[in-house]
C-alpha positions in Angstrom: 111.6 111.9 125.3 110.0 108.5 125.1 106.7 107.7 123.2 104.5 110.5 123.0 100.9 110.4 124.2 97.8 108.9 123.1 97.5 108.5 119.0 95.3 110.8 116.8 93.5 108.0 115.4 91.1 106.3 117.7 93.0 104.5 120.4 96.7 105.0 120.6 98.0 101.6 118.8 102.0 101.7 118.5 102.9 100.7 115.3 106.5 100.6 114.1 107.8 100.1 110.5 110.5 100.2 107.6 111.3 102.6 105.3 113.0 101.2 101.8 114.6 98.8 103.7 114.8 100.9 107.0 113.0 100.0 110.1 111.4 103.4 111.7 109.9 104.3 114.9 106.4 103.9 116.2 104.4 106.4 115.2 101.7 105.6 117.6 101.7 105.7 121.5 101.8 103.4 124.3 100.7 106.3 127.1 104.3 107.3 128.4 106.4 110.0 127.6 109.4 111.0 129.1 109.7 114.7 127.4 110.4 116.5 124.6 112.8 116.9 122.0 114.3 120.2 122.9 114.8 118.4 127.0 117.7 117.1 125.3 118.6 120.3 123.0 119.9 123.4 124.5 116.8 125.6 123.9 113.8 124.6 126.5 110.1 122.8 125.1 107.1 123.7 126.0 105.1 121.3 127.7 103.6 119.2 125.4 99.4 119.7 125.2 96.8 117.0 124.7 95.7 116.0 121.9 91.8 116.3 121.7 90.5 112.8 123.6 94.1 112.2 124.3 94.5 110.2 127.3 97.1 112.0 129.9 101.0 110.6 130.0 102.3 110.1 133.0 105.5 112.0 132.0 108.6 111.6 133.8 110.3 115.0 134.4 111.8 117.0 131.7 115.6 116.8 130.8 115.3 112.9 132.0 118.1 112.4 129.1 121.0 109.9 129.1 124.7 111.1 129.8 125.4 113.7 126.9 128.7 112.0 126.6 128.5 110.5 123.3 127.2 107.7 120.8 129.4 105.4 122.4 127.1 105.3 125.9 124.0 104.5 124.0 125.5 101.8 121.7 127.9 100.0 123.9 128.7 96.2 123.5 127.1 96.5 127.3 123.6 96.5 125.7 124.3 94.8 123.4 123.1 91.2 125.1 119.8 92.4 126.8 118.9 93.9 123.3 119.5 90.3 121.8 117.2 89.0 124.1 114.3 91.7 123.6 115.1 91.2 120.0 114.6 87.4 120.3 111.2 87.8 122.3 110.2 89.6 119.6 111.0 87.5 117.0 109.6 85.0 118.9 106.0 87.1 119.4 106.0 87.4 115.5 106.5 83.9 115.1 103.5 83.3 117.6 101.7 86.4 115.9 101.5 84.6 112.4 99.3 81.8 113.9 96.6 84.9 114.6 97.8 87.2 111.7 94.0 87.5 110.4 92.7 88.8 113.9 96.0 90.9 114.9 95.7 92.7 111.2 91.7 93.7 111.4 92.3 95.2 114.9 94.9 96.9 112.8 92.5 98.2 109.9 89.8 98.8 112.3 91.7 100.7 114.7 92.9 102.6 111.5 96.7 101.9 112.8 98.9 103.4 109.4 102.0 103.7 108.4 103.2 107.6 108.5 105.7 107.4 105.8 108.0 110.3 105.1 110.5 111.4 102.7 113.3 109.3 101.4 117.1 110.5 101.4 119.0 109.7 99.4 122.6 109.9 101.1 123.3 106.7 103.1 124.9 109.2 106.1 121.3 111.3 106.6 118.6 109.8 108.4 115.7 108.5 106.9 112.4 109.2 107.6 110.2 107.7 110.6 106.9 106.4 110.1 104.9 103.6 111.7 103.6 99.5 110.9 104.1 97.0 113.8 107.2 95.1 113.6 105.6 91.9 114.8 102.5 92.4 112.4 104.3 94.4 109.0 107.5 93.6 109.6 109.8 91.7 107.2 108.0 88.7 105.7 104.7 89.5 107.8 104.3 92.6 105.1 102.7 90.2 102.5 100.5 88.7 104.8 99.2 91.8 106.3 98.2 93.4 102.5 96.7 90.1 101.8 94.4 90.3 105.4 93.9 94.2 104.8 92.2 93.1 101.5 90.1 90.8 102.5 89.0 92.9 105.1 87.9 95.0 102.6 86.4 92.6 100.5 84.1 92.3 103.4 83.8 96.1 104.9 84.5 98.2 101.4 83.2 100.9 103.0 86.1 101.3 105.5 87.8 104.7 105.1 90.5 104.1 107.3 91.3 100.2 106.1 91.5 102.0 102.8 94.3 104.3 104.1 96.1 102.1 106.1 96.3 99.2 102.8 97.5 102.3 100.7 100.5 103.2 103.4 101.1 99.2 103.2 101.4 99.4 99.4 103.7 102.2 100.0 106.1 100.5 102.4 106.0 97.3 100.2 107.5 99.2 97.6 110.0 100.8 99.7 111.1 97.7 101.8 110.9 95.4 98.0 112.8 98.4 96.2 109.6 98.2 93.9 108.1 101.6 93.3 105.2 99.8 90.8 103.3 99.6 94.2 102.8 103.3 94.2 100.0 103.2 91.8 98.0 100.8 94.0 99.0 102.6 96.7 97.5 105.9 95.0 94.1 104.3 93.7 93.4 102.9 97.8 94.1 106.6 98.8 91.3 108.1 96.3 88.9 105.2 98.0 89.5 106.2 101.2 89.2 110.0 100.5 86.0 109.2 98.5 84.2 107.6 101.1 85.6 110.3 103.6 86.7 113.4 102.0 87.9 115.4 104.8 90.0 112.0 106.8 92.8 113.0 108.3 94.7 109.9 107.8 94.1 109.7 103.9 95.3 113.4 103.5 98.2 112.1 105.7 98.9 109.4 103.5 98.7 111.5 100.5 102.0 113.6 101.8 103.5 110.3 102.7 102.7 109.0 99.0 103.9 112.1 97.4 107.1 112.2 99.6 108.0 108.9 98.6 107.7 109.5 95.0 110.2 112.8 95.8 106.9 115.3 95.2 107.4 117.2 98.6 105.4 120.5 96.9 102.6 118.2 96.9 103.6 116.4 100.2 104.1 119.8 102.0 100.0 120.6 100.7 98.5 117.7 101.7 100.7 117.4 105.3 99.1 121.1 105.9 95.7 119.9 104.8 95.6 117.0 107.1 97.0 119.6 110.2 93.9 121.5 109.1 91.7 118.6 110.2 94.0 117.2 113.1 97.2 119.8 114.4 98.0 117.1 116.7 98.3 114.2 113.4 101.8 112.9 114.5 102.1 111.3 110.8 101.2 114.8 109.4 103.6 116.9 111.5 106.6 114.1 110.8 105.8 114.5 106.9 105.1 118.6 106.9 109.4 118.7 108.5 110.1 115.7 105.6 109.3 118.1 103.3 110.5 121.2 104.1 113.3 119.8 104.8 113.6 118.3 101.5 112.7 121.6 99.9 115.5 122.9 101.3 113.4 125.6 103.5 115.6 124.7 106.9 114.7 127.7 108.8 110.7 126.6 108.7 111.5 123.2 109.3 113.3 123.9 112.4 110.2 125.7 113.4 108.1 123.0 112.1 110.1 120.7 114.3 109.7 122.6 117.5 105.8 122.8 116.7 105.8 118.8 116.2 107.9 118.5 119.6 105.4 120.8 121.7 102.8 118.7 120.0 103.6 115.5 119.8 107.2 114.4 121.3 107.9 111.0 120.6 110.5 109.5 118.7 109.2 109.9 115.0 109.7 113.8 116.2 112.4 113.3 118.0 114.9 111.8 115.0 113.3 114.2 112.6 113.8 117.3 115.5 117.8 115.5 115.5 118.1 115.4 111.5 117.3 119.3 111.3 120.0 120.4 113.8 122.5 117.7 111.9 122.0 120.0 108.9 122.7 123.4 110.6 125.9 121.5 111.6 125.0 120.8 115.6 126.7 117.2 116.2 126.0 117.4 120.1 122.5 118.3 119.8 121.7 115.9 117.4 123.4 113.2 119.5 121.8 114.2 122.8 118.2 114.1 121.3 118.9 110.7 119.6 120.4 109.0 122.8 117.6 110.4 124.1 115.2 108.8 121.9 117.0 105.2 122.1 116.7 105.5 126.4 112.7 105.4 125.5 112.9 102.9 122.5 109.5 100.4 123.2 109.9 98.0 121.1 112.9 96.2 119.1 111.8 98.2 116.0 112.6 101.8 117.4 115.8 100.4 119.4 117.1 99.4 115.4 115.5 102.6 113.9 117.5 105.0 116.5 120.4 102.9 116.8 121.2 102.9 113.3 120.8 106.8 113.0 123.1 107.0 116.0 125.2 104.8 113.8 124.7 106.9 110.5 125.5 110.1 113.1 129.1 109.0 114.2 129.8 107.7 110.9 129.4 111.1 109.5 132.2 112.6 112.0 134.5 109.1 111.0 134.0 108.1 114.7 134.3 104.0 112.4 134.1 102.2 115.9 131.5 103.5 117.5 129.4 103.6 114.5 130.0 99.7 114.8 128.7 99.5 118.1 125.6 100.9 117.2 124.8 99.0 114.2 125.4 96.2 116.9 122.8 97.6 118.9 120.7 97.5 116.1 121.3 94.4 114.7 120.7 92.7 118.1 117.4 94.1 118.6 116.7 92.7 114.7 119.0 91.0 112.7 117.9 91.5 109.8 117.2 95.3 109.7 118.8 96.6 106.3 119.7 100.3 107.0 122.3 98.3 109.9 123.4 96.1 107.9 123.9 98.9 105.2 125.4 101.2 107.8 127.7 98.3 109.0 129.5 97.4 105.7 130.9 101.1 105.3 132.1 101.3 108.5 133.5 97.5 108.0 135.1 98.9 104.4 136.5 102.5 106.3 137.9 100.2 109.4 139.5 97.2 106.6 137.2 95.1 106.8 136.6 94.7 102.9 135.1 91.3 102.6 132.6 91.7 106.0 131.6 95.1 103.9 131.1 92.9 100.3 129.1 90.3 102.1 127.0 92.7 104.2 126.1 95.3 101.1 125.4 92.0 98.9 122.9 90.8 101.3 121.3 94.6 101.0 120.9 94.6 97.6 119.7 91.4 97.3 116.7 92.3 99.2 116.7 95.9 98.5 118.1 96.8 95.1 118.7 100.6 95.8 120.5 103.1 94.2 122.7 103.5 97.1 123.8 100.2 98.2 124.0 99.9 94.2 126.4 101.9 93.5 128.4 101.3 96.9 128.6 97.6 96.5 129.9 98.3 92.8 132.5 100.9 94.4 133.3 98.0 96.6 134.2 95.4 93.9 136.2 98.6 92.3 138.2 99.1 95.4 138.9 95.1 95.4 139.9 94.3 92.5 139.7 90.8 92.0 139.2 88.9 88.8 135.9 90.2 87.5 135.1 92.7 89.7 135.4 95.1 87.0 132.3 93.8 85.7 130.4 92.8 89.2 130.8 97.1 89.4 129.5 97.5 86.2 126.3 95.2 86.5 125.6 97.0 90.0 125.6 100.7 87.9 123.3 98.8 85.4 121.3 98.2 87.8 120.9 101.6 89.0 119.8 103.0 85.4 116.9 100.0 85.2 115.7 100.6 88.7 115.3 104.5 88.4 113.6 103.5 85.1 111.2 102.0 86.6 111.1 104.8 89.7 109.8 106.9 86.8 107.2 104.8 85.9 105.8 104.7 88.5 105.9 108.9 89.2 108.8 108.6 90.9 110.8 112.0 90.5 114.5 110.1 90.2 116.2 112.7 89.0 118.2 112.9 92.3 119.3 109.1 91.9 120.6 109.5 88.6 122.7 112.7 89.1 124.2 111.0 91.8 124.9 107.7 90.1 125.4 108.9 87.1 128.1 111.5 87.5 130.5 108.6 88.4 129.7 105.7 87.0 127.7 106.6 84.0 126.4 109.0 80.9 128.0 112.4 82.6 125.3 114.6 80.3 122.4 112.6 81.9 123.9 113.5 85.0 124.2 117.0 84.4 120.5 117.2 83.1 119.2 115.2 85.9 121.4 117.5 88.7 119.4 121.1 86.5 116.4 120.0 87.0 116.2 118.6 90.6 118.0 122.1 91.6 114.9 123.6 89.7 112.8 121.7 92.3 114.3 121.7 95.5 117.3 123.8 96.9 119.0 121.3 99.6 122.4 121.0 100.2 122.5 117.4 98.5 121.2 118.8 95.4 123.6 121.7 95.5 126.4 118.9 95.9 125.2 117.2 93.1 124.5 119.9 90.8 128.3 121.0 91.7 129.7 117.5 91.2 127.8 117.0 87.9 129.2 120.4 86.9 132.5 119.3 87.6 132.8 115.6 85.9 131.5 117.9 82.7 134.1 119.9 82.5 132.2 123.3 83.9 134.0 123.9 87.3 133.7 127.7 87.3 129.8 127.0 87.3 129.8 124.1 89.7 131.8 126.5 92.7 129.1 128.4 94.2 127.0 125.3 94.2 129.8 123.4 96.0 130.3 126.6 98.7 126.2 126.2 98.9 126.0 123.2 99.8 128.6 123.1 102.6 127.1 126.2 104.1 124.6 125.3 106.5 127.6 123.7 108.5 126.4 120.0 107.2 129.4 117.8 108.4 130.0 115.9 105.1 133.3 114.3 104.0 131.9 114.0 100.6 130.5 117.4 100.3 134.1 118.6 101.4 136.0 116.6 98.7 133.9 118.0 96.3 134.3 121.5 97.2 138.2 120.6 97.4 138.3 119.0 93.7 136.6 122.1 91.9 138.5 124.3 94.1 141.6 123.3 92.7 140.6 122.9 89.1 139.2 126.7 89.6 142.8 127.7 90.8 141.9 128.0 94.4 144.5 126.0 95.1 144.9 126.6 99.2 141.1 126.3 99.6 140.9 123.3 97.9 144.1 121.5 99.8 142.0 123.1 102.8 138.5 121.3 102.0 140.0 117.9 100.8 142.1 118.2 104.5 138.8 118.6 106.1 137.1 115.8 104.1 139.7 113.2 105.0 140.5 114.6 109.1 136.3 114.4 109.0 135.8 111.2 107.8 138.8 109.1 106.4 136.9 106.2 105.4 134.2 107.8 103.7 133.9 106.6 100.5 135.5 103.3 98.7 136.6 104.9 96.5 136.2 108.7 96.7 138.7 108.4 100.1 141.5 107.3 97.9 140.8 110.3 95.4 140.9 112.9 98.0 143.9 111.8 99.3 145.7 111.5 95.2 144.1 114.8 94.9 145.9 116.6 97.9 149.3 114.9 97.6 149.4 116.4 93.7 148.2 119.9 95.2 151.4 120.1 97.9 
């Protein structure tokens, strides 16, 4: 299951990058692969076929998986030292690769090496999206300079379709990595040049999916992902973004099968963590875990090692396996320490394990690079949970924030109504909540939209409405601990008063840790039901 044969551009450049804050996997190849997704999954892959011109892998032999015994192998404190020093040559190689930025970024344009962007999630436990810009080239501060060299390429070669693209999909992780979604629009305007000088590219049509899946239009990102398959069925950004938004549109039946497609296409781990995130949601842990220990044995570069580290992180965290999860944002963090999903990922399982003030200092540094609506509102929860002198109002300026950055989301055609419903159930205007929840459900039907429909139900007084959305969204077998206390809260103010000692019990035996707050209320919440 390691990186996946030659790219569908032109010559198979590996390019990693990060998504609001979250480094992701290469999307392009370096000519090995080591299998599929499903080698690590119960049901068998096809072999993988060539993409046209493809050069062939030299593939190791199928099943050539780690030990399925558990996050813990892949994300030992044993690895933890070599990853340090692969992490440090590669910090070092982006030092070097500044000095020859202008050269290393038009191979980039030419070579039309992108950035396949997918969709955001919103909950800090599901994975993010994969997608692709080289770590040592659009990496942290090397972003800037990489729009800055794009545009003068194109100062110079206007006509370059593909530059076109590849700038647009750098405006689009700038405003992801910045927490600034007033790049979209340039982002969007780059797109229409590329498309104009080549109507039918693969990688603009790509782009547009990724674009509308980062502004939370997955309708729009499903149609132009299927336009771009039209043109290229072996597109590894296209397949990545076509399971983004299914599974965003709640449709997890056909993104399963979209999934197996992408694997028998294209296995590598973009595919792989993507193939992973689908089984999560039907509520298979060890498949998950064996594809995504899977995918970190054939991490390339320090990038994917942090990418698939951190979901191996975000994984065990989900079943309240605190110490392990720590392990793994180790992992991560040692192949780059200063990868923000980690770092994110860390300071709840440093709050869950009572390490409040190593959680405080790690979400602070988040936000301050990344102002979020997650970390927002778990950093405020944090201060909550503290209660020192003024930490009443360091929560309440971390909820303001929320309300000016989705302002802004919307601005910029950012469909935020997820964010607010979310945010707003707890910590703000309860009606805005409840009008934000109605019409995301009238988008999308995905269990965090039934969760938040339900919750926003239930802070408004309506819990007789908000129960079949809480049983909906815990029905796929999604492992959530907040899902669960949910379900368990409305249970009991609906009368259901055995179910709902039953669902907060789960929530707090799943994950004890799993909110600063909302761990605490579960556990008020059953005591007054015995």
């Amino acid at each position: 299951m390691g990186p996946r044969g030659q790219d569908d551009e032109q010559d198979g450049q590996r390019v990693a990058r990060r998504e609001d804050g979250r480094r992701t996997a290469g999307d392009e190849a370096d000519g090995r692969s080591t299998g599929t997704a499903a080698d690590a999954s119960p049901a068998p892959s096809a072999p993988a076929p060539s993409p046209p011109g493809a050069t062939p892998s030299s593939a190791a032999p199928s099943g050539a998986a780690p030990s399925p015994s558990g996050a813990v192998s892949s994300c030992g404190d044993e690895r933890v030292a070599a990853v340090r020093r692969t992490g440090a040559l590669g910090r070092l190689w982006r030092g070097r690769a500044r000095l020859t930025l202008g050269a290393s970024l038009l191979a980039v344009a030419l070579t039309g090496g992108a950035i396949a962007l997918g969709a955001d999630r919103v909950p800090a436990s599901a994975p993010v999206s994969v997608g692709a810009a080289d770590p040592g080239i659009l990496g942290g501060g090397d972003l800037d300079a990489s729009v800055a060299a794009l545009q003068t390429h194109l100062r110079s070669q206007p006509k370059d379709a593909g530059a076109w693209a590849t700038l647009a999909l750098a405006y689009v992780e700038q405003a992801r990595t910045k927490g600034d979604p007033s790049r979209y629009p340039r982002a969007e305007q780059a797109l229409r040049r590329s498309l104009s000088l080549a109507p039918d590219g693969d990688q603009a049509l790509a782009g547009r999916a990724a674009l509308a899946a980062a502004r939370h239009d997955f309708e729009d990102a499903l149609a132009f992902a299927d336009a771009a398959l039209r043109r290229n069925p072996y597109s590894e950004r296209a397949l990545s973004s076509r399971i983004d938004a299914l599974v965003e549109l709640g449709r997890y039946a056909d993104a399963a099968e979209a999934a197996k497609t992408a694997d028998a296409r294209r296995p590598g781990v973009p595919v792989f963590t993507r193939y992973a995130y689908v089984r999560e949601l039907r509520g298979d842990v060890t498949a998950a875990r064996r594809v995504l220990e899977q995918a970190l044995s054939a991490a390339g570069s320090p990038g994917d090692t942090a990418y698939v580290a951190t979901q191996l992180g975000q994984l065990a965290w989900n079943q309240g396996d605190h110490k392990t999860a720590l392990g793994c944002y180790a992992r991560a963090l040692a192949a780059d320490d200063g990868y923000l999903p980690a770092l994110e990922g860390r300071a709840r399982a440093r709050a869950a394990s009572g390490d409040r003030a190593g959680a405080i200092t790690d979400m602070e540094t988040v936000v301050a690079r990344s102002p979020l609506p997650g970390p927002l509102v778990e950093l405020g929860e944090l201060y909550e949970a503290r209660g020192a002198a003024g930490d009443r109002a360091r929560a309440r300026r971390q909820y303001a924030l929320v309300g000016a950055w989705t302002a802004l989301a919307r601005a910029n055609g950012v469909d935020a109504d997820l964010d607010t419903a979310l945010a707003a159930a707890d910590h703000g205007d309860k009606r805005a909540a409840l009008r934000a929840a109605r019409a995301e459900w009238a988008r999308r039907h995905t269990v965090h939209t039934a969760d938040a429909l339900a919750w926003a139900l239930h802070v408004n007084g309506r819990d007789a409405e908000a129960l079949p959305y809480a049983r909906r969204a815990t029905a796929t077998g999604y492992r959530s601990a907040v899902f669960r206390y949910h379900r368990g809260v409305i249970e009991l103010a609906t009368g259901h008063r055995a179910a709902g000692r039953a669902s907060l019990a789960s929530a707090l035996a799943l994950n004890p840790g799993f909110s600063p707050l909302g761990a605490a209320r579960a556990r008020e919440a059953l005591e007054g039901a015995e």
